[in-house]
MIMIMI-334900 format. One record per residue: residue in one letter; x, y, z negated of N, C-alpha, C, O in turn. Coordinates in steps of 0.001 Angstrom, whole numbers, plus 500000, padded with zeros to 6 digits. Each point is the difference from the previous one (the first is absolute). Example, Ala and Ser with C-alpha at 12.3 -4.5 7.8 and 13.67 -1.06 7.14 Angstrom:
2
A513190494310492200499110501190500000500900501200500000501036499981499335/S498614501069501385500820501190499940499230501090499270500509501108499831/
***
This chain:
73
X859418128935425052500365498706500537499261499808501325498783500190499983/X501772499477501096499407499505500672499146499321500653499880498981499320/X499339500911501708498499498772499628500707498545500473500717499663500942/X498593499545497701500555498889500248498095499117499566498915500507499718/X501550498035500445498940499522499959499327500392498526498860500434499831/X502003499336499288499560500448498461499691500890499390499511500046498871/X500800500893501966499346501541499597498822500799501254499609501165500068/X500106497705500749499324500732501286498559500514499455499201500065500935/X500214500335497761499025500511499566499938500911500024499003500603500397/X502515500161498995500173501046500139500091501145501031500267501189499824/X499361497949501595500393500717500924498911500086500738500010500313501190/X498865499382498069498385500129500215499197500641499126500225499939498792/X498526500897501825499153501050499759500895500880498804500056499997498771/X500651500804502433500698500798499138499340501252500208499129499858500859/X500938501375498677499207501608500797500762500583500729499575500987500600/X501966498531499602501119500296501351500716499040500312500488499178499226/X499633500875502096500938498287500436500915500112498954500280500825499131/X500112498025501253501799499454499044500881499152501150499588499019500619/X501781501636499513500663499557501074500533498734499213500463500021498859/X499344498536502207500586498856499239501199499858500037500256498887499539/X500505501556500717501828500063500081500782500903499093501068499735499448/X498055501656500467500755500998499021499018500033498577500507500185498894/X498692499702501213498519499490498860499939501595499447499721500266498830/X500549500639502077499144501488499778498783500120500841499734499539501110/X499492501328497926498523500315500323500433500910501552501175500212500300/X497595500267500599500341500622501403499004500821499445499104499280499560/X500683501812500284499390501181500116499423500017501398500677499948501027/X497205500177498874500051499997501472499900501743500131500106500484501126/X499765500077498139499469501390500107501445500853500447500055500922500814/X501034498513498439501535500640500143500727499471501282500989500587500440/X498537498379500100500099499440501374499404500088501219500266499574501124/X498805501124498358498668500121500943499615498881501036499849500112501216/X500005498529497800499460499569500469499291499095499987500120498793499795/X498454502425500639498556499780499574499142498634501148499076499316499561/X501255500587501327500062498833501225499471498282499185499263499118500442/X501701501011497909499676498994499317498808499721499532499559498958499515/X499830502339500725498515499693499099498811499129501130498870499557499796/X502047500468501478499142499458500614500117498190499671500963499387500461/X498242500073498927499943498354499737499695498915500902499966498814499672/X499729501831501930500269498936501444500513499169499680499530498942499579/X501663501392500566501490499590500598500645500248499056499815500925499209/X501606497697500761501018500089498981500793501708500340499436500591500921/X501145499782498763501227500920500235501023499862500041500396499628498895/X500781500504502168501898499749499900499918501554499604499342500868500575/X501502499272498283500506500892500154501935500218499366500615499030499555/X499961502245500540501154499199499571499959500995498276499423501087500008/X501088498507498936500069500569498889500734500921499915500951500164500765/X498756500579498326500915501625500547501210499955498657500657501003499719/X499488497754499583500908500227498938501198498969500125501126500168499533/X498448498795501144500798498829500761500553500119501010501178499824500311/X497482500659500544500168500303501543499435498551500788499856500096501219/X499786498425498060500122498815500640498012500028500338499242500790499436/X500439498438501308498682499798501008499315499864498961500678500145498982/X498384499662500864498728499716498708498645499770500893499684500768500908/X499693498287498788498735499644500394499055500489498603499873499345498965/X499623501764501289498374500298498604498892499661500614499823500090501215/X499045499332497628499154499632500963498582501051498810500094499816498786/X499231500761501523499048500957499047498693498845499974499650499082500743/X499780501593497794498146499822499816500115501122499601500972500705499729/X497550499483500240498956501424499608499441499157498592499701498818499829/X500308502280499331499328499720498965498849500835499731500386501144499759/X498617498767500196498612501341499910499360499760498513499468498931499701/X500629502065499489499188500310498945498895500540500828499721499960501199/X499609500695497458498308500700500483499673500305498593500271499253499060/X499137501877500851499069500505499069498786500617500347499808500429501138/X499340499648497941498626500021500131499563501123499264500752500473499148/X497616500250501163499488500690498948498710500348500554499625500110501168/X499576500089497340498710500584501163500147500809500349501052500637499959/X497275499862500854499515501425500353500757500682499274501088500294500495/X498641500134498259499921501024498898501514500379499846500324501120499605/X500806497689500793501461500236499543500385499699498862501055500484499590/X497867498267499267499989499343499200501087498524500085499808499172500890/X500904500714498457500601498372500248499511499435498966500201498803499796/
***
């Protein structure tokens, strides 16, 4: 379904965009394009399954793990 006001959750913190017109996931790795990971700036780009403009906008998410010296957790 398309993004509408009632479902616009879905079209947030996803782990690959989601085009709001055709509501398929965009592969950035099969698209190559990696440009998104930069989180500046929004992105136009156009969807490769629609073909129509799309504004994505990225965050970074950072885990971390830890351990001592020894290589003990």
């Amino acid at each position: 379904m398309p993004l509408t006001e009632e479902n616009r959750l879905g079209y947030d913190r996803n782990k690959q965009p989601k085009c709001p017109y055709c509501d398929k996931n965009i592969d950035v790795r099969e698209n190559e394009m990696f440009d998104l990971y930069d989180e500046t700036v929004p992105h136009e780009v156009r969807c490769p399954h629609c073909l129509k403009e799309i504004l994505i906008f990225s965050r970074a998410v950072w885990t971390f793990s830890t351990s001592n010296q020894d290589g003990l957790f």
